[in-house]
Structure formats: C-alpha cells, structure tokens
MARZA-187440 format. One record per atom (N, C-alpha, C): z, x, y. Coordinates in pm, whole numbers, plus 32768, in hexadecimal, padded with zeros to 4 digits. Atoms other than C-alpha are relative to their C-alpha. Layout:
N
ZXY ...
END
This chain:
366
804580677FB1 0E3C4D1C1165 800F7F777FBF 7FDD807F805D 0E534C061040 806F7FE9800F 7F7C7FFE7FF8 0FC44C161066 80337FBD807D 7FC0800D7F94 0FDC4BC211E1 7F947F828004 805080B08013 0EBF4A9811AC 80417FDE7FBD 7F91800B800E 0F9E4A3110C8 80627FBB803E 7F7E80627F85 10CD49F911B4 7FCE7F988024 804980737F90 0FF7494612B1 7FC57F8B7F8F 8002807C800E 0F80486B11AC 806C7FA37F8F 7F7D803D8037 10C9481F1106 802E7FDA807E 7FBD80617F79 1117478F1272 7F9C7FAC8006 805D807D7FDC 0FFA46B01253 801D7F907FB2 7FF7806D808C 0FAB45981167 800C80237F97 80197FD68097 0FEC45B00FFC 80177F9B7F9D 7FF380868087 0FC744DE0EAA 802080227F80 7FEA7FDA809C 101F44D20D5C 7F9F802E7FAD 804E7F6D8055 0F7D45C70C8A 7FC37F697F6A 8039802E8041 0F6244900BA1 7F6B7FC18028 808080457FCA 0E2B43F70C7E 7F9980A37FF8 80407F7C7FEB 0D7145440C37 8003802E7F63 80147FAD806E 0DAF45710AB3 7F697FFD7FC9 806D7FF88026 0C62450D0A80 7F888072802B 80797FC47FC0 0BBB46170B36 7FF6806E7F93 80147FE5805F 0C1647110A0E 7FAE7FBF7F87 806C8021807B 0B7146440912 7F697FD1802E 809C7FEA7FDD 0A43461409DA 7FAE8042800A 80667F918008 09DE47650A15 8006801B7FB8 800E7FE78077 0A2A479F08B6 7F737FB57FDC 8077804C803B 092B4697086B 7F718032801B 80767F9F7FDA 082A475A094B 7FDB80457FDE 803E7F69802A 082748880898 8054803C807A 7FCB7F9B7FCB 0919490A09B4 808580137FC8 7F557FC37FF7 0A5449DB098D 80467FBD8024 7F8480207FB1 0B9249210A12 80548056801F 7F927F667FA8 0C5C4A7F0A49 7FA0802A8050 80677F9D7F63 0B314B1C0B14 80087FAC8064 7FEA80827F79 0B3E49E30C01 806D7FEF800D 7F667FEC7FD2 0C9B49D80C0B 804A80798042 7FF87FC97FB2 0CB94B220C57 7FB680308092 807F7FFC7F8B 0B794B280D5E 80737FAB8045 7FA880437F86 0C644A070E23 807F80357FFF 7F747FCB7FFC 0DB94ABF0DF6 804A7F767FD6 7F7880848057 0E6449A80D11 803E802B7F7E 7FDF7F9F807F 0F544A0D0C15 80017F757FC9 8037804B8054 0EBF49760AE6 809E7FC87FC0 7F6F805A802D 105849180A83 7FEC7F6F805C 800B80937FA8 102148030B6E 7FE97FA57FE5 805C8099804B 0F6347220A91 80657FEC7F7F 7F988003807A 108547590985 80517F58801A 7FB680887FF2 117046200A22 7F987FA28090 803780537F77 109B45120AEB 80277FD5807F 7FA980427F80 11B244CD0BF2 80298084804A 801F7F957F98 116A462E0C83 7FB8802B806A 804380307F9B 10F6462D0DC5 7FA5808C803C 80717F907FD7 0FA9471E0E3B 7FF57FC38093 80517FE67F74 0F4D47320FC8 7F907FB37FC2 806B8048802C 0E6246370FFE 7F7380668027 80767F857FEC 0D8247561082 7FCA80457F93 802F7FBE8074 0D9248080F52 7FB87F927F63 803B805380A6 0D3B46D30E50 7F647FD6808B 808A80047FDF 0C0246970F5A 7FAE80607FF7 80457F8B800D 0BA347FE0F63 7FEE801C7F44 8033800D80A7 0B9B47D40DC1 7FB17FC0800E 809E8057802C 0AB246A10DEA 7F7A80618051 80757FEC7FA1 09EB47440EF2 7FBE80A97F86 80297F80803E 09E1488D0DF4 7FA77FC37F79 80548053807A 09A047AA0CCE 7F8F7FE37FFF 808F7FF87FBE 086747480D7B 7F97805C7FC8 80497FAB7FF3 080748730D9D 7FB880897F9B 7FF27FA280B0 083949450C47 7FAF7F867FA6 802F80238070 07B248190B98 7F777FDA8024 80AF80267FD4 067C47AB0C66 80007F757FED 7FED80948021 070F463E0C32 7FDE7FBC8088 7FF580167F9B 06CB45B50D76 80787F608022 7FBB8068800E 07B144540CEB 809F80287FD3 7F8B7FF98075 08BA45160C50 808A7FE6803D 7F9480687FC3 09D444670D38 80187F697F9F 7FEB80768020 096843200C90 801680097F84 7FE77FCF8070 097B43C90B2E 804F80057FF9 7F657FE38022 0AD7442B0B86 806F7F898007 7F9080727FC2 0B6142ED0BF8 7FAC7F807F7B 7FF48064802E 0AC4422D0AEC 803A80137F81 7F837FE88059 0BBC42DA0A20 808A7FCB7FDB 7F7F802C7FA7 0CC342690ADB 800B7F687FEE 8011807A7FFC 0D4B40F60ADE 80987FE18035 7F6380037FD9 0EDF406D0B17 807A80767FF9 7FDC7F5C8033 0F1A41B50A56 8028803C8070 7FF37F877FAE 0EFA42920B78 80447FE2806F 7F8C803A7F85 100D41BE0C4D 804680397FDB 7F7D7FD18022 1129425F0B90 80417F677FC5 7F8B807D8013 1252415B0B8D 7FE17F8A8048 802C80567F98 11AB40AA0C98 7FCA7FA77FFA 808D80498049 1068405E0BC5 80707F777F9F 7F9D802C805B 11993FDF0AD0 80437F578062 7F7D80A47FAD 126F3EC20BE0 7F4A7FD68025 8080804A7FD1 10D73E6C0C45 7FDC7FBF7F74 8013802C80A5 109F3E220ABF 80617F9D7FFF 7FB380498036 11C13D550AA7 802B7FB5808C 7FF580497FAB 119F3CAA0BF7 7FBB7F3F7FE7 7FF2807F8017 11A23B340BE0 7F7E7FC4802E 809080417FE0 10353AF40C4C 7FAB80778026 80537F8E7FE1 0F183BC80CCE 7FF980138085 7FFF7FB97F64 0F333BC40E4C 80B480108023 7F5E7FCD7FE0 10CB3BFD0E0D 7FAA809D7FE1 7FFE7FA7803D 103E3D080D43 7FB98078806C 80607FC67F9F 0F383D980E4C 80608021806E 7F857FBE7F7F 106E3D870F7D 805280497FB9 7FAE7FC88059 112F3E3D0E7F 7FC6808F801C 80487F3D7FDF 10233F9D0E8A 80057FD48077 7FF27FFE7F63 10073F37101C 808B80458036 7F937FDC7FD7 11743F561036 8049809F7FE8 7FD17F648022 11D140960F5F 7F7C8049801B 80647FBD8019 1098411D0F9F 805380B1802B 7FBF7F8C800E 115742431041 805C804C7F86 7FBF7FBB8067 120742A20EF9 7F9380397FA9 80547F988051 10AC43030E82 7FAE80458038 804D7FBF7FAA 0FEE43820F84 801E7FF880A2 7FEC80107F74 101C43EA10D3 7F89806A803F 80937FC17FEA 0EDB44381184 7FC07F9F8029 806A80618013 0E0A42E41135 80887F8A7FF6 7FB880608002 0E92418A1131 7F9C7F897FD3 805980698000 0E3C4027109C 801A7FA4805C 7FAB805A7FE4 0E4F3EE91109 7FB87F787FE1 801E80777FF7 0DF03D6E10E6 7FFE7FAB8059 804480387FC5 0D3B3C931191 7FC67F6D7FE5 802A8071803F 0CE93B231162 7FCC7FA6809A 805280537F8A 0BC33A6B1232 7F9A7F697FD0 80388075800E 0BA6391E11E2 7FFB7FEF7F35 801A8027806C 0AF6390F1079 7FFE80957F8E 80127FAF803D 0AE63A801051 80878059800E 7FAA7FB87FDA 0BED3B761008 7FC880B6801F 802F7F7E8023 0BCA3D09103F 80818049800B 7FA27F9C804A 0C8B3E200FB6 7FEA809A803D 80387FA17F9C 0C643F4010A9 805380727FCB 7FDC7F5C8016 0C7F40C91092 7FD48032806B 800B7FBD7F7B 0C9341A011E8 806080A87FC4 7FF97F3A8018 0CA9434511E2 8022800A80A8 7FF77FFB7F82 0D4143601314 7FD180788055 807C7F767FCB 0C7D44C31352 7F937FE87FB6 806D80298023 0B33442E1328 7F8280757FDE 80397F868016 0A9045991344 803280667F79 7FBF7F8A804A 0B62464C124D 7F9F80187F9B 803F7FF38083 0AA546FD10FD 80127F927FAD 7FB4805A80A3 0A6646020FE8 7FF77F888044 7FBF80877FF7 0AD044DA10AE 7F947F887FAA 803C80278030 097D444A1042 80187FE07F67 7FC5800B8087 09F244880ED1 80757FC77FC2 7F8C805A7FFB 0B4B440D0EFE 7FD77F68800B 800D80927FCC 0AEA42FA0F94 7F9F7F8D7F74 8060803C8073 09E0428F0E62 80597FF97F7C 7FB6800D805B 0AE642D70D77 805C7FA67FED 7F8C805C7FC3 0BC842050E10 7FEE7F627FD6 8020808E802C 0AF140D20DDA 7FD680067F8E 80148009809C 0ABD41110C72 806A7FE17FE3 7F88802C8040 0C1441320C36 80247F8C800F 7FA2806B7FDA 0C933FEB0CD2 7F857F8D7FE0 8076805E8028 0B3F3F540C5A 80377FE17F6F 7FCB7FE78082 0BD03FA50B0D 808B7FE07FD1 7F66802B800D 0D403F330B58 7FDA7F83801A 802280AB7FF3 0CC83DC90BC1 7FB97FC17F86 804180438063 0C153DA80A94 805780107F7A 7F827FDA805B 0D6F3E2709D8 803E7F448045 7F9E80857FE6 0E133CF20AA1 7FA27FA87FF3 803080898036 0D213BE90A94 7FB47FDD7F99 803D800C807B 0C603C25096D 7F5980318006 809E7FC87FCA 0AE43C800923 7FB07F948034 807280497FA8 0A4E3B4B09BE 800C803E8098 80267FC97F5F 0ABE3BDE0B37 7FB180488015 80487FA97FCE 09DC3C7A0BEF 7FEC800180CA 801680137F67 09A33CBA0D82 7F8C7FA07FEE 807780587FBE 08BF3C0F0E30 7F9A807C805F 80217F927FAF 08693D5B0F05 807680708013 7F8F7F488018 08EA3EE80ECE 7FB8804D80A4 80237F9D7F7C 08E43F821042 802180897FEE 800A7F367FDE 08CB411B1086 7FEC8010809A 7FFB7FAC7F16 092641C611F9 7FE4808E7FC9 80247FBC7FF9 082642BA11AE 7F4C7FC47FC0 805D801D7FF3 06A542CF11A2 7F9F7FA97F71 805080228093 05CB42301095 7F9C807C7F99 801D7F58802C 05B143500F76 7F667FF27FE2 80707FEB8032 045D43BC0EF9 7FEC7FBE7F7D 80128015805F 0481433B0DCF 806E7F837FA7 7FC8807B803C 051F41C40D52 802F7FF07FBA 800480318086 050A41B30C0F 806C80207FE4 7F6680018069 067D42240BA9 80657FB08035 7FAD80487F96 0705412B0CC5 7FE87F7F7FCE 802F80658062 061740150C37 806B7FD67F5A 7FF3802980A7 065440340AD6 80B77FF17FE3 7F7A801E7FF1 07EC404D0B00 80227F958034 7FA680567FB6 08443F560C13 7FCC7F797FE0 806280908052 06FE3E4D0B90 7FEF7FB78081 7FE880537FAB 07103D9E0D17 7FF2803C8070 80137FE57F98 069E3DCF0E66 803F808E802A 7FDC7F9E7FFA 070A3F030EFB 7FCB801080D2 7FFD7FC57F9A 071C3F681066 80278090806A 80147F797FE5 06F440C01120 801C7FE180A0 7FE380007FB0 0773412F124C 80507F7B8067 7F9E807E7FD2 087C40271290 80938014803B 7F8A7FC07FAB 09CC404D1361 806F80517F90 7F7D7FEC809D 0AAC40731204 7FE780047F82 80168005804D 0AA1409410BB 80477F7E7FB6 7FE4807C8030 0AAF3F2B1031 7FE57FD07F58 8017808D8082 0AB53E530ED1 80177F60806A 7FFB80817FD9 0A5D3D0D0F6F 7FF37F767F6E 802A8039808B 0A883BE90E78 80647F5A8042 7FF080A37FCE 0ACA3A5D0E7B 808B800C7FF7 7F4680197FEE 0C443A050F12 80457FD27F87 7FAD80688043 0C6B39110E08 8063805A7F69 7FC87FB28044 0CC63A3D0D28 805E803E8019 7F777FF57FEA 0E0D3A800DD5 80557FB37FDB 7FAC8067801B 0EA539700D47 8017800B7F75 7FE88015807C 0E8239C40BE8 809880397FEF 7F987FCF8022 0FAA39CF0B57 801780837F6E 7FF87FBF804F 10053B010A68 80507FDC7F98 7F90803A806C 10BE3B04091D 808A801A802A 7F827FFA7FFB 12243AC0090F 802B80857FDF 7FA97FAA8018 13073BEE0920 80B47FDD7FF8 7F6580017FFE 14723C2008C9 8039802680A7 7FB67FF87F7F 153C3BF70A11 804A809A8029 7FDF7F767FFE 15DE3D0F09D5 7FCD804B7FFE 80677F907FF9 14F23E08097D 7FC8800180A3 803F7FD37FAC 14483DAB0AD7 809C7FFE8087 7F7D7FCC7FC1 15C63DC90B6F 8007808F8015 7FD37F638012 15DE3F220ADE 7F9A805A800E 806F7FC97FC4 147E3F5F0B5F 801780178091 802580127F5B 14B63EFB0CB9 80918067802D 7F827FB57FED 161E3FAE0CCB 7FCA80CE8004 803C7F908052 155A40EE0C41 7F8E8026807B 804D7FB97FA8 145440F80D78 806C80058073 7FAF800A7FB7 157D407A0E57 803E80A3801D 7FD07F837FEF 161441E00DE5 7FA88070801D 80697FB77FB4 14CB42640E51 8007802F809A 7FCC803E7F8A 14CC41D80F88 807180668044 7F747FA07FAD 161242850FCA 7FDE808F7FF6 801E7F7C8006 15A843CD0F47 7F9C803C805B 80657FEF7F92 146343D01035 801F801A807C 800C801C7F60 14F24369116C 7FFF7F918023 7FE4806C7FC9 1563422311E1 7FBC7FF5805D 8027801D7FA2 1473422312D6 7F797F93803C 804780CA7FD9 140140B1133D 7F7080218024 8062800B7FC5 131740FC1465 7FB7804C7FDE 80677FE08055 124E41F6139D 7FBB7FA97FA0 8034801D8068 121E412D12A3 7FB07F658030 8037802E7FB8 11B840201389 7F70801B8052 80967FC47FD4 10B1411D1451 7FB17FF27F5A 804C7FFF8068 1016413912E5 7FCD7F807FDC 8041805A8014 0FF13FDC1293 7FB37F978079 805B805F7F95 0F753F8113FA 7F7E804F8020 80567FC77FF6 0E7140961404 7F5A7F797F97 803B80368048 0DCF3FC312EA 7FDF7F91802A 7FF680B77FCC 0E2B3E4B1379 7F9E80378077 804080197F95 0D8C3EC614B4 7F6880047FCF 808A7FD38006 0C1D3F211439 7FC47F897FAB 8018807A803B 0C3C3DDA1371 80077F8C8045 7FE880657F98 0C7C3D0C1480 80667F737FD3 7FAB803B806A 0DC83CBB13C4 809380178056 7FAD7FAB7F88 0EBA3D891508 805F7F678060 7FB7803C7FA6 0F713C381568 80AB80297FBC 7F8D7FE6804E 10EC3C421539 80457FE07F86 7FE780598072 112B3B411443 7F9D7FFC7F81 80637FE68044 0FF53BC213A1 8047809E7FC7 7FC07F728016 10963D1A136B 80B27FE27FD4 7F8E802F8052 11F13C73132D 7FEE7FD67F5D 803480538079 11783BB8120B 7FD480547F90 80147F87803D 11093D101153 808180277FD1 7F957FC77FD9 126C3D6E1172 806C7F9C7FD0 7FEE8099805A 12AD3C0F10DF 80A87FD18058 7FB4803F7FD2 13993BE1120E 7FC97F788076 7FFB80987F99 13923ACE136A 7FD78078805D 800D7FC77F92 13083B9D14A4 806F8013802F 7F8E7FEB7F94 14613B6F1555 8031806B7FB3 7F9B7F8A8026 14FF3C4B143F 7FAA80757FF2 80147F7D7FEE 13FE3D6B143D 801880208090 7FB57FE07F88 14563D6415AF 8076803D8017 7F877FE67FFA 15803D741573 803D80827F95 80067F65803E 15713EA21477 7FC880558034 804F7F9D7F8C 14863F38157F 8062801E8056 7FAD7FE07FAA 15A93F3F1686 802F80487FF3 7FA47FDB8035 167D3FBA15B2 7FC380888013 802D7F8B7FD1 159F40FC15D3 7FE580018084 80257FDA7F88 157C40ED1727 7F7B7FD68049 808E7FC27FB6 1423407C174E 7FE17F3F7FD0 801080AD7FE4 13693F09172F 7F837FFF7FAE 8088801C8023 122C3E7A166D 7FA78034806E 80667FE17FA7 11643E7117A9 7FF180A9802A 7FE87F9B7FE2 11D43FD31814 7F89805E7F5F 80487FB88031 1121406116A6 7F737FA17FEA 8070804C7FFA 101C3F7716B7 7F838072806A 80507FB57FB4 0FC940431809 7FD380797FFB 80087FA3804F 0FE841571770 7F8980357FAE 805A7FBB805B 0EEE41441656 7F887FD28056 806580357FC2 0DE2407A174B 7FF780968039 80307F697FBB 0E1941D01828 7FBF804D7FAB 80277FBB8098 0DCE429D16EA 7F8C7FB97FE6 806C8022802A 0C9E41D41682 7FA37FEB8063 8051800A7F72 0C1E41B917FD 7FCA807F8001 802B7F847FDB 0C0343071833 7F9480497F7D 807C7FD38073 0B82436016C8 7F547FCA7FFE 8095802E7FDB 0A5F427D1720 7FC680148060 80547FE87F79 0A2242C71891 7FB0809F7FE2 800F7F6B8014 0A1D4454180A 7F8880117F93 804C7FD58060 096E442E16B7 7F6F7FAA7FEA 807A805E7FFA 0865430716F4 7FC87FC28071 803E80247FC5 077C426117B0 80067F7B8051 7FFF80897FEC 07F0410B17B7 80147FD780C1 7FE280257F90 07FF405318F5 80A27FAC801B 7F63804B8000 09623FE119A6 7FD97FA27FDA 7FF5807B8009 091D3E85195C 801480087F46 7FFD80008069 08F23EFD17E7 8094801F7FB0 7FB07F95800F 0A033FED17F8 80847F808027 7FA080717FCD 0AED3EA318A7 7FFC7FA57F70 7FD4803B8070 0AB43DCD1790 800580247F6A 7F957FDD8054 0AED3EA61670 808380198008 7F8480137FE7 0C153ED616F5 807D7F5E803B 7FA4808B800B 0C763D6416EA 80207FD280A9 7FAE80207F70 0C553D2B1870 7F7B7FB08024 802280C57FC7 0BDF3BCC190A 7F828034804D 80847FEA7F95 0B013C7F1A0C 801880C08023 801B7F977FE9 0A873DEA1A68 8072803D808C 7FC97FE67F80 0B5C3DEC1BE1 808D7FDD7FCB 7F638005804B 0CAA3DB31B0D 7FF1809B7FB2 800F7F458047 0C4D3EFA1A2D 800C80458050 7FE47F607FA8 0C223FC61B51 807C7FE7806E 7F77800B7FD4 0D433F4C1C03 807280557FCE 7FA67FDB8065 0E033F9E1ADB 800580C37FF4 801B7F7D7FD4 0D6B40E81ADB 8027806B8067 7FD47FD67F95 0DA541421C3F 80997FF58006 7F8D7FEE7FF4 0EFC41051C27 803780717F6B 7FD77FAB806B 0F1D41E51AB8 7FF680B5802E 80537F657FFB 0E2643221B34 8018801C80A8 802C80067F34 0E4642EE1CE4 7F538005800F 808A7FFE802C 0CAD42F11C95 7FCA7F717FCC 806A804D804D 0BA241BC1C4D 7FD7803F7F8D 80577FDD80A3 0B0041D71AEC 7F928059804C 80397FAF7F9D 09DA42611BC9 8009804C801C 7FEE7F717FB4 0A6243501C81 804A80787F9D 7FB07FC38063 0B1843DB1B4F 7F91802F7FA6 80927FF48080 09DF43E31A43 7FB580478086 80417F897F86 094444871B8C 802D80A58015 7FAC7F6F7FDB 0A2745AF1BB9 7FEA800E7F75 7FF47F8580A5 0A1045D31A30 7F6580307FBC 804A7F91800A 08C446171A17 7FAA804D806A 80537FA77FD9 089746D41B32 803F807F7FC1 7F907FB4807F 09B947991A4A 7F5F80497F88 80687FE3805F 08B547A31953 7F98801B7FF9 80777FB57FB8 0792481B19F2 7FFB80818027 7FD97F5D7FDC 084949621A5D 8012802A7F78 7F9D7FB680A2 08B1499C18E3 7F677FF37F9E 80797FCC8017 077B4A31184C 7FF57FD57F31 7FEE802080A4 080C49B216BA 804B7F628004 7FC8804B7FFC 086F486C1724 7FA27F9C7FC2 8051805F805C 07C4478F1601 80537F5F7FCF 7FA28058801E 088C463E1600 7FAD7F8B7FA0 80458082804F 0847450214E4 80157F9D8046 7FE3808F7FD8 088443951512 80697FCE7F73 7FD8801C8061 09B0431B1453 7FF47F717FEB 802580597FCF 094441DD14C5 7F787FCA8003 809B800A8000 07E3411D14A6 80187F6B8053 8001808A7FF4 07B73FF415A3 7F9D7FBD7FB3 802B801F8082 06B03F8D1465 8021802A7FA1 7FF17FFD8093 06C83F6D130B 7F8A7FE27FA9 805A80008036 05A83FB01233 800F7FE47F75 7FD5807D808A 05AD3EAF1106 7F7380217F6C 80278000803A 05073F090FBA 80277F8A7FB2 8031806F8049 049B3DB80EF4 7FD17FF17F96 805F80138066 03E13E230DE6 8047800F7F94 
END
C-alpha cells in the first residue's frame, strides 16, 4: 500500500530533501526517535545523506504533520525552518548569495524556485513603500501544509537577515492558517507583528531594502554559478510555461499578475516572455486564465467569500467581468457553479471542506 502512495506521490510535487534536514535534528531535540518517524512516514532515512535529493512533497509534509504528533510540539514546523536559511536552496541558495543586490537576489529563488521545490512557489511583490516575499502550497489542504508553511517563513526570515545583515527585520510575518493557541514561539523568533489567517504566507518588509547592494563577487565564480543552474534547467525540463504557472500563482494573490510585472521576475521585457510563450504554443493571457480558473473555483468550492470578493482577489476591475470570464471558462456563472457544488456536497455524508482562503486577516499586535 506504501509502495503505490508512493508512485502517486512521486507524480506530484517534490523538494529537496535539503529543506527538511532539520526535521531529524528536531525530533532528536524532543526526546523523539528520527528512525521511528521516518519509518512511521515511509522515508528512507538515506535521503537526508545528500541535500539535493528530492522527497515527495507529500511525504516531507506527512513528516511535519507526524513530527507534530510524536512530539506534542504544536510549533515544530517553525523549529524546523529556523534551522534552515540560504543553506537549504542548494546551488540556488549559492547564485542568490552572490546576486548583485537583494531584490536581484529575491527574483533569483522566484525564478529557480522550481529546481527546489515543486509543489509551493514564491514570489515578490512590491506596493509602493512596502515590499513582500510570498510563499503559496498550491494544495492548501494537504498534511503539514500548516507546518511547511511556518517553516518556510523562518527559513527565508533567516536568509534575509544572511543578505542584509542583523539590523533587517519585517515590518509584518503573515500565516494562511488560523491563529495557533499559543504565540509565544512566533513572538519571541520573528520579534514583529504577526498576522493569522491571511491569503499567503508573507515576510512583509520596507522596499527600500531591495536596493541594498551585496558584497562583491568574482565574476566568474557567479558565471560558473549561473552556467551550473543553467545545466539544471536543462536537466529538469526546459519547460517555460510551467515555470511561468508557478511564478504567476504567487504574482496573482499578490496583486503582482500584470505582464511586465511577471516579466521583470524573469528579468526579461513582456514582448519576449511572449514571445518564449509562443514558442510553446500558448500566451501570457492564456495561463493567466488558467490559474484565475484554478483559484476561482478553489474559492467558490472551499469558502464563503462573496463574488465581488472572489472578483477582486483575482485582480478583476469589477464583479460582472469575473463572471463573464467564468461563463466563458466553466459554460456556468460563479453562482450557478458554487450551487451545483454544494448541492454535491450535501449528498456526500464525509464531505468536510476548509477555507484556503480568508476574506479577513486576523492581526496580532502585541
């Protein structure tokens, strides 16, 4: 039975085994085993031997979600990720280290983010005075995600303070999940506002810190860096408009989804990701509609929000343009669609759905 879960989730998402070495030395720290929890999730403990070995992202959530649970930690996501820092990029963390400023350095994980995880995605965001640094689980239900997701902003809480030094700090640490029972290990780590139940998992922090410039590197070295993911790149899969859906899943929930806003990640001109989009067959706007379909439906199905709410997270001018858009994706209004699904769900006697989505955000201050 472990064997054929398994398959199915070696066709899903998966990440480098290095964003996960910390979870061995955490339950060590608990007083738990790391082979009994390794074998409880079916992970062969060789895995943690080379960091650029890649685990099912199912199976490194079903560790946090086990970790949990063997240690009685209810934080131990944020334990594991504040292990973690540029380290747990691989080669990646490496051309982001030796990127020529800090928001080169930030489109730098946006761009390869697929060489370390495929599953979740970042992305960047800049509104006016503030910048944010976003993390999205694109199966918002899965085991763990809660734990992933907390780990996530330790680590990169912990890589910004590798690039700009120990005066940075956010301004506000967002969580897309509920406000826990208990603060104090969220407090005393992050030191700064903190927000619960918010669309994404954010480091928000002042723009003007994209500009710092980093230390000088040898040209070469970041030649024989960039040549070195380039041969990544090739080994993965040349494939553009994936790697496009990944960094627009993010731009969209940031309200970051224009073209030249998503070019600029990509550190090209809109006309030429167009024009690398053709080349596959397919167009900006075309995956644009794409992930809006995908995040329409996840919200008409899993939350409450109203179309007008549901229209402008999705970056649209007015509510009667969304469902336009709609009706021509589904042959169905938003309405009549979120209608038929739960009368779906009314016949189905185990049908318990979350919200991956909160139209509020509940803001701890203290």
């Amino acid at each position: 039975m472990r064997e054929a879960e398994t398959k199915r989730e070696r066709a899903g998402g998966q990440v480098r085994i290095g964003g996960a070495l910390g979870i061995p030395i955490v339950l060590k720290s608990l007083g738990v085993d790391p082979a009994e929890v390794l074998a409880e999730a079916g992970v062969d403990p060789k895995l943690f031997e080379d960091p650029n070995n890649l685990i099912s992202f199912a199976a490194r959530n079903r560790l946090a979600a086990l970790g949990v649970a063997r240690t009685g930690c209810p934080h131990f996501g944020l334990l594991v990720g504040q292990q973690q820092g540029l380290n747990s990029l691989g080669l990646t963390g490496l051309l982001v280290k030796y990127s020529p400023d800090v928001g080169t350095a930030l489109r730098n994980v946006v761009r390869h983010t697929h060489l370390h995880v495929t599953g979740a995605a970042f992305g960047l965001a800049v509104d006016g005075s503030v910048a944010s640094f976003s993390y999205d689980i694109y199966e918002p239900h899965a085991e763990g995600h809660d734990q992933i997701g907390d780990g996530a902003m330790a680590a990169f809480y912990n890589a910004l303070r590798e690039l700009c030094g120990p005066e940075w700090k956010p301004l506000e640490v967002r969580f897309a999940h509920r406000k826990p029972a208990d603060l104090g290990p969220f407090r005393r780590f992050f030191r700064v506002p903190l927000s619960f139940d918010a669309e994404q998992y954010a480091l928000c922090f002042a723009s003007y810190w994209l500009n710092r410039h980093l230390p000088e590197t040898d040209p070469e070295l970041r030649r024989l860096l960039r040549s070195q993911i380039d041969a990544l790149e090739a080994h993965f899969g040349d494939n553009f408009p994936d790697q496009v859906r990944r960094v627009l899943r993010s731009a969209l929930v940031a309200r970051h989804a224009k073209a030249d806003q998503v070019a600029a990640l990509f550190s090209m001109h809109s006309r030429s990701l167009n024009r690398h989009l053709h080349a596959f067959g397919t167009s900006f706007q075309q995956i644009l509609d794409e992930i809006r379909y995908e995040f329409a439906r996840q919200m008409l199905e899993d939350s409450t929000m109203e179309l007008g709410e549901i229209a402008a997270a999705l970056d649209y001018a007015a509510p009667g343009i969304f469902t336009r858009a709609f009706r021509r994706w589904s042959g169905v209004t938003p309405a009549d669609w979120r209608a038929a699904h739960r009368q779906a769900e009314q016949g189905s006697s185990n049908a318990t759905l979350g919200s991956p989505r909160r139209s509020q955000r509940r803001t701890d201050r203290s």
